[in-house]
ZAMIMAR-200554 format. One record per residue: residue number from 0; residue in one letter; x, y, z of N, C-alpha, C in turn. Coordinates in steps of 0.001 Angstrom, whole numbers. Each point is the difference from the previous one (the first is absolute). Last residue first. Layout:
BEGIN
[r NUM a [X Y Z] [X Y Z] [X Y Z]]
...
//
This chain:
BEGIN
[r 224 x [26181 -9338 5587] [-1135 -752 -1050] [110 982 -1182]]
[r 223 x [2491 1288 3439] [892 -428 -732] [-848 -1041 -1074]]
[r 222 x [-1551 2525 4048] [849 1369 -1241] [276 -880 -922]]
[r 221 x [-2167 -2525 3571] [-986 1017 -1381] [1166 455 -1053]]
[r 220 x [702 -4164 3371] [347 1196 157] [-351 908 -1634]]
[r 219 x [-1877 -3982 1651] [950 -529 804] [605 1734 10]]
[r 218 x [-5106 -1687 -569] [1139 909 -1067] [1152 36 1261]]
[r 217 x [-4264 -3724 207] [847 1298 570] [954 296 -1104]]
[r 216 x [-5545 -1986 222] [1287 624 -270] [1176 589 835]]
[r 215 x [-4477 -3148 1516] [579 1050 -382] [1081 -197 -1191]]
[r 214 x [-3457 -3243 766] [-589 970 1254] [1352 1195 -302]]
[r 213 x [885 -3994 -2553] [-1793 805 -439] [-79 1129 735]]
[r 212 x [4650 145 -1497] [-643 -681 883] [-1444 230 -277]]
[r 211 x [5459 1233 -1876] [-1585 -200 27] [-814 -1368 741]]
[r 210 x [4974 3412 -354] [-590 -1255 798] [-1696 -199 -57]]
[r 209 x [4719 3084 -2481] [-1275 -130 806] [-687 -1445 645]]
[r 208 x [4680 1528 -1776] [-332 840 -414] [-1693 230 1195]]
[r 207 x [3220 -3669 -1352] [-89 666 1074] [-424 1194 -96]]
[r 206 x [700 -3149 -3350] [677 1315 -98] [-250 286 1248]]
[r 205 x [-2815 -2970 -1215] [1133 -802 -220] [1487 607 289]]
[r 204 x [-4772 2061 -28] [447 -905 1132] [1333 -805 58]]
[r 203 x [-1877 2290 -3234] [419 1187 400] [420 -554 1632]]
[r 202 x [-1752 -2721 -4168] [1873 425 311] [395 961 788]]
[r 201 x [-4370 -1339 401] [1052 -1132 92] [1052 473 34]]
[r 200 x [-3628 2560 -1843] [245 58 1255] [1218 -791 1296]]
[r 199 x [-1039 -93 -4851] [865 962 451] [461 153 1263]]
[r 198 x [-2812 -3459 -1903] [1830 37 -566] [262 986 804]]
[r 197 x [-4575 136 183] [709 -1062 1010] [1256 214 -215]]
[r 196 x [-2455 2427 -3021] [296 623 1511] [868 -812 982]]
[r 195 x [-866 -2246 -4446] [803 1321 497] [9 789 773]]
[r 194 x [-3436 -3068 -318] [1627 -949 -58] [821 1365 -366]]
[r 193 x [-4562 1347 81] [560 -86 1140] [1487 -940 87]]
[r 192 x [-825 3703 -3769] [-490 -1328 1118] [456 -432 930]]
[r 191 x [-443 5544 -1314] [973 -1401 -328] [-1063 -1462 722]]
[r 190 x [-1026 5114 1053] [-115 -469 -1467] [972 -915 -883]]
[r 189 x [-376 2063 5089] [1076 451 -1008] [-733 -470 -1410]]
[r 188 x [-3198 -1278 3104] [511 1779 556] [1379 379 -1080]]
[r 187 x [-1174 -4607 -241] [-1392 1060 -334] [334 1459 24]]
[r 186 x [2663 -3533 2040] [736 195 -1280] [-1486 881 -637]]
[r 185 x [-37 -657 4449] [713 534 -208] [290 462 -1502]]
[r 184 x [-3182 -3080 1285] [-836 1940 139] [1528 572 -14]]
[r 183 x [973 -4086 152] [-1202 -267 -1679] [-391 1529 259]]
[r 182 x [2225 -1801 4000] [1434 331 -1118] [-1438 190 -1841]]
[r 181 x [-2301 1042 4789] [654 -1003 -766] [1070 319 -1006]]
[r 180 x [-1247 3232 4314] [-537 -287 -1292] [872 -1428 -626]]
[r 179 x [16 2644 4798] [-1576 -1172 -329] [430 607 -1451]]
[r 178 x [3764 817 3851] [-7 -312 -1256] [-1814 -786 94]]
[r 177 x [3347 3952 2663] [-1250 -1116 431] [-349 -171 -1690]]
[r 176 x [5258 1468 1026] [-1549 442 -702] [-1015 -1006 86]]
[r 175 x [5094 1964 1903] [-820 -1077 -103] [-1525 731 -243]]
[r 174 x [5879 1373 200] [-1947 358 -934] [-636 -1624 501]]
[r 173 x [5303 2997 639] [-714 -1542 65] [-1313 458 -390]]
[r 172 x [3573 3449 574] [-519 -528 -1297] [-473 -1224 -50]]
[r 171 x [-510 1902 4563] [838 782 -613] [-163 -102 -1452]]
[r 170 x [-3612 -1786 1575] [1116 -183 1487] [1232 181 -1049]]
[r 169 x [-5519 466 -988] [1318 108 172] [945 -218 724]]
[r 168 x [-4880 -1515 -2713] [488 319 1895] [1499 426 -449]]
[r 167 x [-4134 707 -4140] [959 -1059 692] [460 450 1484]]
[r 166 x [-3007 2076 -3241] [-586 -1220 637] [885 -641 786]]
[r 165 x [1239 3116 -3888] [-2068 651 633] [182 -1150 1058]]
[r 164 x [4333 -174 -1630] [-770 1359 320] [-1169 -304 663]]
[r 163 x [897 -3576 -1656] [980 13 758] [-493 1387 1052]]
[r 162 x [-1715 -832 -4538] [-570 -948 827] [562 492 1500]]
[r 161 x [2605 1258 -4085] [-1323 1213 325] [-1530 -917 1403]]
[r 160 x [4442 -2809 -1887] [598 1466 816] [-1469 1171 658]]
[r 159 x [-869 -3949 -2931] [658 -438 1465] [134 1133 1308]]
[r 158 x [-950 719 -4780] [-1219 -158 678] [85 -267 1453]]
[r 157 x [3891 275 -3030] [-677 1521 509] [-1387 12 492]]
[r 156 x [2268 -4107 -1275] [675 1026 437] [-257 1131 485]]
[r 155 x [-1973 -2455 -3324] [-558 -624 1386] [1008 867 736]]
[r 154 x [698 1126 -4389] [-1548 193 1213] [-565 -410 1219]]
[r 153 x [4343 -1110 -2565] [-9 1719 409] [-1410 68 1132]]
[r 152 x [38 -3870 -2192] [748 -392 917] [397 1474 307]]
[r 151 x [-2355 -410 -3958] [-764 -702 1346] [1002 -59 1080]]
[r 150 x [1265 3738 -3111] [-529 -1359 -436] [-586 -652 1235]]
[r 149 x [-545 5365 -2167] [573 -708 436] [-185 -1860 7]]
[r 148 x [-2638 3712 -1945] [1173 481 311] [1141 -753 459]]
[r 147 x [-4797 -452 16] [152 321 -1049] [1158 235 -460]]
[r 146 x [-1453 -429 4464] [-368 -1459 -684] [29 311 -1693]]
[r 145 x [1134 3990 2827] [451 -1191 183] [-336 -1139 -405]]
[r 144 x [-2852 3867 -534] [1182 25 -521] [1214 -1173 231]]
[r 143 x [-4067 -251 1734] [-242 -174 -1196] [1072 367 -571]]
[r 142 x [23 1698 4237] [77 -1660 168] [-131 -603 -1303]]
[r 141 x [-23 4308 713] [631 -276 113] [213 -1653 -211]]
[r 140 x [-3920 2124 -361] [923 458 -1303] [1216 -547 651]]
[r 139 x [-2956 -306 3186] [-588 -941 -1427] [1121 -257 -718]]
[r 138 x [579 3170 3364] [288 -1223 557] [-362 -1069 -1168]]
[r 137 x [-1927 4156 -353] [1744 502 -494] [561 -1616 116]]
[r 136 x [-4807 896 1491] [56 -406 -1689] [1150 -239 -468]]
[r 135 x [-813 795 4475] [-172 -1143 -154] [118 -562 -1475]]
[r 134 x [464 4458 1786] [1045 -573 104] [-132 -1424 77]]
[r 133 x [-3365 2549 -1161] [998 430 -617] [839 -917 -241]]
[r 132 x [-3450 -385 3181] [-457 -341 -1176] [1239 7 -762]]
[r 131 x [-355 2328 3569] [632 -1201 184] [-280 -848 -807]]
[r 130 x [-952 4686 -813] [1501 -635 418] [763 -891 -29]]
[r 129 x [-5026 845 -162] [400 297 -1036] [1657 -219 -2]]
[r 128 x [-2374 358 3458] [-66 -1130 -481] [569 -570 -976]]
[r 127 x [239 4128 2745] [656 -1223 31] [-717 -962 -450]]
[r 126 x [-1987 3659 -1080] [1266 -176 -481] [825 -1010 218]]
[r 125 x [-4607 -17 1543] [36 -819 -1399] [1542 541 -727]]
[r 124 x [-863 1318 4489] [29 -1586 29] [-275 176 -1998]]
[r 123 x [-819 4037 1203] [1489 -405 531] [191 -1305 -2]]
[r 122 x [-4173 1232 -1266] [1138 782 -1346] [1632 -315 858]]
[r 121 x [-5314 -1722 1330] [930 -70 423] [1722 463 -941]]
[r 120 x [-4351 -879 -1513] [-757 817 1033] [1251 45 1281]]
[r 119 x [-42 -2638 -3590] [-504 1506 -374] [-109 944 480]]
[r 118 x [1725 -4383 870] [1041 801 -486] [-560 1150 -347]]
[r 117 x [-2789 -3166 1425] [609 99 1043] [1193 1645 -370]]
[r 116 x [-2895 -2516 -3186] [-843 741 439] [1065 531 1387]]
[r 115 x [1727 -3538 -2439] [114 972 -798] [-1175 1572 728]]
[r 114 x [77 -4002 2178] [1212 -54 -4] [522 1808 -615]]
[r 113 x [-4141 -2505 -393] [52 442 1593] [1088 600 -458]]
[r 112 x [-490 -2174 -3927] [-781 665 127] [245 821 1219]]
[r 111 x [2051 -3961 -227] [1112 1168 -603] [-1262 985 -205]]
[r 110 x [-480 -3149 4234] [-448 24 -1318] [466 1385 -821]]
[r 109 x [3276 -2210 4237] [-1430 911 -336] [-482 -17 -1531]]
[r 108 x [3158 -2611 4226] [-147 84 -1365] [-1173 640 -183]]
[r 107 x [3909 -2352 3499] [-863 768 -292] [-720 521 -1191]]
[r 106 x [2663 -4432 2669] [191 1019 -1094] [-1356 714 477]]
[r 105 x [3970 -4073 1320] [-1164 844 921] [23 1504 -1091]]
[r 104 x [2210 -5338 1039] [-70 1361 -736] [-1349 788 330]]
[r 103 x [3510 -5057 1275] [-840 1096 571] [-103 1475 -859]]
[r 102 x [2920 -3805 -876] [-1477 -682 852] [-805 1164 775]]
[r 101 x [2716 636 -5044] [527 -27 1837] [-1284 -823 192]]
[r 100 x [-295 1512 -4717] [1373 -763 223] [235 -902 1525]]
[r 99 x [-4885 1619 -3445] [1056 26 1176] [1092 -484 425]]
[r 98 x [-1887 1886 -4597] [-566 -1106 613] [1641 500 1070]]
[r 97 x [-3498 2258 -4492] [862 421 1590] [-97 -1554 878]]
[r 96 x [-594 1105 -5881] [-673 -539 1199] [1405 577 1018]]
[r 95 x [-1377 1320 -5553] [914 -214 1091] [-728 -791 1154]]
[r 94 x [-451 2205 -4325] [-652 -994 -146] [1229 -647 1107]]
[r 93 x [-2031 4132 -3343] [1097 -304 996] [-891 -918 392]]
[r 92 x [-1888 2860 -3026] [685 -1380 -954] [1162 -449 934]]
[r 91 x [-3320 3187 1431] [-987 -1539 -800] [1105 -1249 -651]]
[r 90 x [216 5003 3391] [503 -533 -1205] [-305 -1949 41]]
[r 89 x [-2126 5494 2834] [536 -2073 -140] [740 -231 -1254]]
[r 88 x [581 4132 3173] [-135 89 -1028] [-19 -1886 -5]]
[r 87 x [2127 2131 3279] [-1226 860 243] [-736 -648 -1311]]
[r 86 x [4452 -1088 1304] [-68 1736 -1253] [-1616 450 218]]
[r 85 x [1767 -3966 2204] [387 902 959] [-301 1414 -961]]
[r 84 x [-2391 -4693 1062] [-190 446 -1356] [905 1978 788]]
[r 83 x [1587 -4358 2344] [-960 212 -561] [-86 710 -1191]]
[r 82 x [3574 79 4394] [-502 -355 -907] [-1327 -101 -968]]
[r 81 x [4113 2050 4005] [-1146 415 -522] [170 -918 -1394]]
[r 80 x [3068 -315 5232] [-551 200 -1575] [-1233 107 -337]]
[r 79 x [1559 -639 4227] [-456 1263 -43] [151 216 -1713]]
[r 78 x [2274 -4672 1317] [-980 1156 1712] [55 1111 -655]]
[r 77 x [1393 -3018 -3534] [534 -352 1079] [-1077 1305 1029]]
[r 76 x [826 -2866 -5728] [-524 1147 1122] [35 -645 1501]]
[r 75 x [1661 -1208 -5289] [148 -243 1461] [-268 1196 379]]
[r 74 x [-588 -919 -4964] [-79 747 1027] [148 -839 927]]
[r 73 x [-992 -1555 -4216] [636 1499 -671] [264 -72 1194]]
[r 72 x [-44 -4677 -1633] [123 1032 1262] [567 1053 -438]]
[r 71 x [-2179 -3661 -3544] [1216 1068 534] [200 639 1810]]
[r 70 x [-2675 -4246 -3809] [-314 798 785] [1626 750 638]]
[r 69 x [-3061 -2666 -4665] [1245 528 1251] [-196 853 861]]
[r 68 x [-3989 -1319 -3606] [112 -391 1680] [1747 -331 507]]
[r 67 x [-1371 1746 -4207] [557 -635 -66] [-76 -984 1287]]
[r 66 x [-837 4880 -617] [-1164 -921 -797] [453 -1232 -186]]
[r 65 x [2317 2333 4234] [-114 548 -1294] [-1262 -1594 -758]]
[r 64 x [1084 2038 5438] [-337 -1115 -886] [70 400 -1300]]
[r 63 x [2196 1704 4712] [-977 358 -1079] [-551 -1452 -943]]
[r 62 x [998 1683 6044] [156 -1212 -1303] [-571 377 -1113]]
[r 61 x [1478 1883 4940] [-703 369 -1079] [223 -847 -1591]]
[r 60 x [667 -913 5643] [709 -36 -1228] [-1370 358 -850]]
[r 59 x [1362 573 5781] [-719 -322 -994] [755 90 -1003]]
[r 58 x [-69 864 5553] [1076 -414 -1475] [-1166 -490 -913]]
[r 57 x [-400 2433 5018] [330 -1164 -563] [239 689 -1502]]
[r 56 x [-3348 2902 2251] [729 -1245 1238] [536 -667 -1247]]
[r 55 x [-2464 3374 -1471] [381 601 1676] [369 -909 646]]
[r 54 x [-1127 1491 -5363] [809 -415 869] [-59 -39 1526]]
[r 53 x [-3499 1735 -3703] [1402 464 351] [177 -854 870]]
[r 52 x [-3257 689 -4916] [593 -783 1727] [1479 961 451]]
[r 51 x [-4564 1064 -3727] [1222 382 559] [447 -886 1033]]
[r 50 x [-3637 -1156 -3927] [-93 366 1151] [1531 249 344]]
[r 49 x [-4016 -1530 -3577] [471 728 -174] [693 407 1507]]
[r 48 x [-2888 -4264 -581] [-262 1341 -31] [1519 478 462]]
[r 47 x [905 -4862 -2243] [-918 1154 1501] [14 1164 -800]]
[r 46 x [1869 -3608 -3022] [-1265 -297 523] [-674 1423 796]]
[r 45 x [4697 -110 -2215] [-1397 -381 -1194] [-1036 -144 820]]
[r 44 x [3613 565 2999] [-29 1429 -629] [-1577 -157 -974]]
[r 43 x [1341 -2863 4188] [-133 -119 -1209] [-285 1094 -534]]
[r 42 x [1343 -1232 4901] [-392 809 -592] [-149 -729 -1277]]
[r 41 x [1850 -1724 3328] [-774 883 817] [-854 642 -829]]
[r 40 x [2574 -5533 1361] [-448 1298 -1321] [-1262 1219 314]]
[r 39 x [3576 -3377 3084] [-1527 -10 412] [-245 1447 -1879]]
[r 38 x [4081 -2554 2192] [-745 -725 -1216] [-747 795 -333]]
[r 37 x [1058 1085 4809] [1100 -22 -1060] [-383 -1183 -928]]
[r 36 x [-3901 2832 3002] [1069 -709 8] [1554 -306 -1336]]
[r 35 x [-3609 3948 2132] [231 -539 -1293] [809 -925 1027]]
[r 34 x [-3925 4003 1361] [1188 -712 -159] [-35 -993 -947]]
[r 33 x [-2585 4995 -140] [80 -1472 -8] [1392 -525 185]]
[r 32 x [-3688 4426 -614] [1358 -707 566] [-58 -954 305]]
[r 31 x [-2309 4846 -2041] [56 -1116 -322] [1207 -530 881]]
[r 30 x [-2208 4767 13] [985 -838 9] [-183 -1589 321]]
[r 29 x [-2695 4263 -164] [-346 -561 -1374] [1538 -878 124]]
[r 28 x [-883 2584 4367] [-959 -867 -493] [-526 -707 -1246]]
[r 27 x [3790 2135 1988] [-263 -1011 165] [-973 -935 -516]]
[r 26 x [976 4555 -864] [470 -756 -706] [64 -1344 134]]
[r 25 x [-1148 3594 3076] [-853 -282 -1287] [223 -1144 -1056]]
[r 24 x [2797 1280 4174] [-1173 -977 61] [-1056 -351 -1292]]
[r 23 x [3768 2377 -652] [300 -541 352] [-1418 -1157 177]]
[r 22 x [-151 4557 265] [77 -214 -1792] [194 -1659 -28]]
[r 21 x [177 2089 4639] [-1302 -184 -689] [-327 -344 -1607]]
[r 20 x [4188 865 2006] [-424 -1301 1062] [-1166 -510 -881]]
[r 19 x [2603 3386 -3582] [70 13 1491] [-550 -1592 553]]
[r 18 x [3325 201 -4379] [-901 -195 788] [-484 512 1067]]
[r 17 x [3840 -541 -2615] [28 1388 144] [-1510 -168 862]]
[r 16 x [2289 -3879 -108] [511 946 991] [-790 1269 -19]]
[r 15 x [-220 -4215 -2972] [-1211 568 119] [458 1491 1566]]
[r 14 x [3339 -3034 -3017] [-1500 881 -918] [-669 1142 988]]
[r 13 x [2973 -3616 2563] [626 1818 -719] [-816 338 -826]]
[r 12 x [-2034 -3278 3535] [746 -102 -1163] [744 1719 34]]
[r 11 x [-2758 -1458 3366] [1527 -1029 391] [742 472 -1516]]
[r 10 x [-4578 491 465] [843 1066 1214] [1164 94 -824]]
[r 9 x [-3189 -3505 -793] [263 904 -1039] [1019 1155 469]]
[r 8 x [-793 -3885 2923] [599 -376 -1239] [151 1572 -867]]
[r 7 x [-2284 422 4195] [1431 68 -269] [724 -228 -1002]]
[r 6 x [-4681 -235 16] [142 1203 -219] [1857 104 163]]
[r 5 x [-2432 -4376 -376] [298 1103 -1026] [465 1104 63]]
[r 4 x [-887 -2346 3789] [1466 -503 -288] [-152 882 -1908]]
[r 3 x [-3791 914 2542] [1158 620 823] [1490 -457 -626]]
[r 2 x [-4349 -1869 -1326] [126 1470 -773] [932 912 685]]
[r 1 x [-632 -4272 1625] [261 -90 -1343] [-48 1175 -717]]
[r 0 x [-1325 -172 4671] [1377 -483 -64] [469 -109 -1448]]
//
């Protein structure tokens, strides 16, 4: 039964489609998996063996730490993201942790050794990898371009808006968004404090604009956030 719910988990992804059944089962067997509760810390980049996760239930935050012990939210990840050591390559001077957002997560994960041996011997899966790798690096640059560019209240703005997208319910321009991050992982994710996330968030309530809640968000009407 456990090497059956792996084998769907991995199925289930777009990486692994070009996959046959039997490449599939193989792969089960150097696949790592574990659930997570929400607090529950998954990873430490400085401590574990070297290793790829992917996503298969729930919400997580990629937290950096600079030599200063601050800490940033580079990443919200959501069902079928890819984290870890993703260039294949360790770097000694990153210094991140994976901690769980939802009450329920559910990951997969192979030693980047397995991982890297997988792509060798697999030239169509290591293009798409290579892809989705890509377009995970472009999403960096983008997002780095904005916190460089703009002011905290633009950013939250467009975090709101890009949240909404990936996650939210629609009902014409209404948005409700299952909300698990604190107004402190909010102002993390834009790079403001948290008494300025709060301000903002406030005035965006004060404006009718949105309605924050622990358990949700609603965006009263997007076009006009």
């Amino acid at each position: 039964m456990y090497d059956e719910l792996k084998y769907w988990y991995l199925r289930d992804h777009k990486l692994f489609w070009t996959l046959s059944m039997s490449q599939i089962k193989q792969l089960c067997i150097i696949t790592g998996f574990k659930n997570a509760k929400k607090g529950d810390v998954i990873y430490f980049s400085s401590t574990d063996v070297p290793r790829i996760f992917l996503l298969k239930k729930g919400n997580i935050k990629i937290v950096s730490v600079d030599e200063e012990g601050n800490e940033t939210i580079k990443e919200i990840l959501q069902k079928g993201d890819l984290f870890g050591e993703l260039s294949l390559e360790t770097d000694s001077d990153v210094n991140e942790y994976a901690k769980a957002l939802t009450d329920e997560v559910s990951i997969c994960s192979f030693l980047m050794s397995d991982f890297e041996d997988l792509l060798v011997r697999n030239p169509t899966l290591a293009l798409s990898y290579t892809k989705f790798v890509g377009l995970k690096m472009k999403r960096f640059k983008n997002n780095y371009s904005n916190l460089v560019s703009k002011d905290a209240k633009t950013r939250l703005l467009s975090f709101l808006k890009d949240w909404a997208e990936r996650e939210g319910k629609f009902e014409g321009n209404k948005v409700t968004i299952n909300n698990y991050l604190t107004q402190t992982d909010i102002a993390q994710i834009i790079c403001t404090s948290r008494q300025t996330a709060t301000l903002l968030l406030n005035e965006l309530e004060e404006k009718n604009l949105i309605y924050y809640g622990r358990k949700e968000i609603l965006i009263d009407d997007i076009s006009i956030l």
